[in-house]
C-alpha positions in Angstrom: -118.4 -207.3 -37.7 -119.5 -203.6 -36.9 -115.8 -202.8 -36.5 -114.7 -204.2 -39.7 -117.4 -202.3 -41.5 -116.0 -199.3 -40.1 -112.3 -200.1 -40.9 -112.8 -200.6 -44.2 -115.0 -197.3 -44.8 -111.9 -195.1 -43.0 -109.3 -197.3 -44.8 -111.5 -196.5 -48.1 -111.2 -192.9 -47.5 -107.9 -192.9 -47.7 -107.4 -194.3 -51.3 -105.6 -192.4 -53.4 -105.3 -194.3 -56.9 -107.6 -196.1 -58.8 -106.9 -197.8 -61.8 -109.9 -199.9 -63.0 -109.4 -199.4 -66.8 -109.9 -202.4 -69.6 -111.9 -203.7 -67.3 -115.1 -204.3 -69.2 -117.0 -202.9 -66.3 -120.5 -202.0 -67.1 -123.1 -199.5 -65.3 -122.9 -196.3 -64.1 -119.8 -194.7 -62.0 -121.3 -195.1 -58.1 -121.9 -191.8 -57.0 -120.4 -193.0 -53.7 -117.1 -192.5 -55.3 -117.1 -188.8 -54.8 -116.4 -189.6 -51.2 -113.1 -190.6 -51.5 -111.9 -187.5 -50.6 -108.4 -188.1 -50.8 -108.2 -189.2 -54.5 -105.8 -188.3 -56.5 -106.0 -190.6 -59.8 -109.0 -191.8 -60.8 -108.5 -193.9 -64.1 -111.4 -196.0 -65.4 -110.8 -195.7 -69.2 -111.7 -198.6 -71.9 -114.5 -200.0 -69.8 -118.7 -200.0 -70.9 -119.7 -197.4 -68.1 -122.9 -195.7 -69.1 -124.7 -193.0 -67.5 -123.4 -189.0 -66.5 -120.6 -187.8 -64.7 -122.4 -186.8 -61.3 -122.1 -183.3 -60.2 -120.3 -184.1 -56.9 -117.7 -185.1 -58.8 -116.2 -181.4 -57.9 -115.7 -183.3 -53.9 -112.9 -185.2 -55.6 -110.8 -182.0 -54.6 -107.7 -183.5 -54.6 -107.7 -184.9 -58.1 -104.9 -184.8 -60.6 -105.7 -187.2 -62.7 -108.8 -188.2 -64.3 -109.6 -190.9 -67.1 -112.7 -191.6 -68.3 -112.1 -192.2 -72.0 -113.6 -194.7 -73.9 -116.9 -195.3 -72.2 -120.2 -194.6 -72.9 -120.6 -191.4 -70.6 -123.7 -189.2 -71.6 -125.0 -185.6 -70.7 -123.2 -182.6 -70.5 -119.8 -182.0 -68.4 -120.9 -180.5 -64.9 -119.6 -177.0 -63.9 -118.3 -178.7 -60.9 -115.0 -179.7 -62.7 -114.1 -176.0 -61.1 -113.6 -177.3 -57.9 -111.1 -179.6 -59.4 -108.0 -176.8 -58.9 -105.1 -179.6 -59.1 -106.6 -181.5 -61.9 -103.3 -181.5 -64.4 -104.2 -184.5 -66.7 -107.8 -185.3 -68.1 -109.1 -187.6 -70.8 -112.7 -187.3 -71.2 -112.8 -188.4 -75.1 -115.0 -191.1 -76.5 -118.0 -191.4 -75.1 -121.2 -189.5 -75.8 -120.7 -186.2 -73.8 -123.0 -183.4 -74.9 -123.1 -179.3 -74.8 -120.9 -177.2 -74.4 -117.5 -177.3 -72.3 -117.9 -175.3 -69.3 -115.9 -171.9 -69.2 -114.3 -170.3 -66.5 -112.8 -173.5 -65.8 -109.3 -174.7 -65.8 -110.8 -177.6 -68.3 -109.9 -174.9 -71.8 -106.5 -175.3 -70.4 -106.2 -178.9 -71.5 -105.7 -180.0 -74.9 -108.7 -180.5 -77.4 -107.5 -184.5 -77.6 -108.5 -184.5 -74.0 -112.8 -183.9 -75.7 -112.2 -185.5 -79.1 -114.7 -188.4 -79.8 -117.6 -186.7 -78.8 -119.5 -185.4 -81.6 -122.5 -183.7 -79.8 -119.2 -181.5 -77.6 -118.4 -178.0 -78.3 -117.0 -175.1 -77.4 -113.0 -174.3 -76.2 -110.5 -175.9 -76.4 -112.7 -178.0 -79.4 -112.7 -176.7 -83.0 -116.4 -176.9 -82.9 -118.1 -174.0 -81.9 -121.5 -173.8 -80.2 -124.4 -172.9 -81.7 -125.5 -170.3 -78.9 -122.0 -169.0 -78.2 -121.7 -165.3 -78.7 -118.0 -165.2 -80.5 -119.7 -166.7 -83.4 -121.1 -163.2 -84.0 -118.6 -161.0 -84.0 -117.0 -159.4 -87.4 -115.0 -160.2 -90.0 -112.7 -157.8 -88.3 -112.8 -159.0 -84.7 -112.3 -162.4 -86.3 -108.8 -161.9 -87.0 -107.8 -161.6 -83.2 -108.2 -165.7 -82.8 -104.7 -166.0 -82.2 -104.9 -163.9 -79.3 -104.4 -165.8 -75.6 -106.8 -164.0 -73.7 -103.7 -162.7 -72.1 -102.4 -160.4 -75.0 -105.3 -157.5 -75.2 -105.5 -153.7 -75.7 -105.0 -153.6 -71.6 -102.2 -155.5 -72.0 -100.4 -153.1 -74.2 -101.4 -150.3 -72.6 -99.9 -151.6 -69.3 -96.8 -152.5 -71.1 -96.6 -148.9 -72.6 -96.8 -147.1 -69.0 -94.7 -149.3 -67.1 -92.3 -148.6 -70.3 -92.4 -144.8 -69.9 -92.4 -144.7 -66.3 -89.5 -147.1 -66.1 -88.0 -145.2 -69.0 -88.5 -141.6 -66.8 -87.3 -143.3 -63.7 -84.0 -144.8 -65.0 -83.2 -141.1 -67.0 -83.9 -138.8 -63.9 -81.8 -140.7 -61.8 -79.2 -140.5 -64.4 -79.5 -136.8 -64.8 -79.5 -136.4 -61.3 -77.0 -138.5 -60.6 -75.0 -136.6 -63.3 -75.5 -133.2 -61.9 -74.2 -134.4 -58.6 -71.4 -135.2 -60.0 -70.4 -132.6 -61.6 -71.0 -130.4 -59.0 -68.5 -132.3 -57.2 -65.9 -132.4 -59.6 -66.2 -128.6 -60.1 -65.9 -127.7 -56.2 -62.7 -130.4 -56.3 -61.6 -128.2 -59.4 -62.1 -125.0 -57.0 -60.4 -126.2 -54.6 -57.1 -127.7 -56.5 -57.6 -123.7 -58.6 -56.8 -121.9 -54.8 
């Protein structure tokens, strides 16, 4: 019997999908989950699971794909979605999540539908703003740079401006040079053909 126990704990381990959504299931999600170290889709949308997303959910390190849409998930979302690197689909939208997203995650990267439903949610990639969030401070005049990626800034430019004029240098010297070189040739072949 002892075997068997074991089995099934190794075989469990090795799971890689699971897909228990519309299933009506009720409680919390078993923190016992965040074992399954070799997860990759974890779908358990459309169900009545209550309670917060544990902070070992970050274990999961393997995950692409999580679903937890459509339940009655509390709390705020842990900072521990950062371990979640390969993550490339999320749905996290109706339930009751709280706060504000946590940044310098990959989680801004996904689209605001993935948050939507959650009324007590802000911050990127949500339209809502937090209350305690510092860009709802600046100016009038810093305002208008919402379009930018966090990507496109004044360092940016300035990088694209010198690697301009070096490349710009470079490409003309070599000309030049290569110029001169010639035409030093072509006059000591014009020497030579003139004796």
């Amino acid at each position: 019997m002892e075997r068997n126990r074991v089995c099934v704990s190794e075989c469990l381990r090795l799971l890689k999908i699971i897909d228990l959504s519309g299933n009506k299931l009720v409680g919390e999600i078993p923190e016992e989950i965040t074992s399954l170290t070799e997860l990759v889709a974890l779908d358990l949308s459309g169900n009545n699971i209550t309670g917060v997303i544990t902070p070992k959910i970050g274990l999961l390190r393997n995950l692409q794909i999580l679903d937890l849409s459509k339940n009655q998930l509390h709390g705020e979302i842990p900072g521990s979605f950062s371990d979640l690197t390969f993550l490339s689909r999320l749905n996290l939208s109706e339930n009751n999540l709280s706060g504000k997203i946590p940044t310098a995650t990959q989680l801004q990267t996904f689209d605001a539908s993935a948050f939507m439903g959650n009324p007590d949610l802000c911050g990127s990639p949500l339209p809502k703003k937090c209350p305690e969030d510092p860009s709802n401070d600046r100016s009038p005049i810093d305002q208008g740079h919402d379009g930018d990626d966090g990507f496109i800034t004044r360092g940016f430019y300035v990088a694209g401006a010198v690697g301009f004029v070096v490349g710009f240098w470079g490409v003309s010297c070599s000309l030049v040079l290569n110029l001169r070189y010639i035409l030093r040739r072509l006059t000591s072949k014009v020497r030579v053909m003139l004796r």
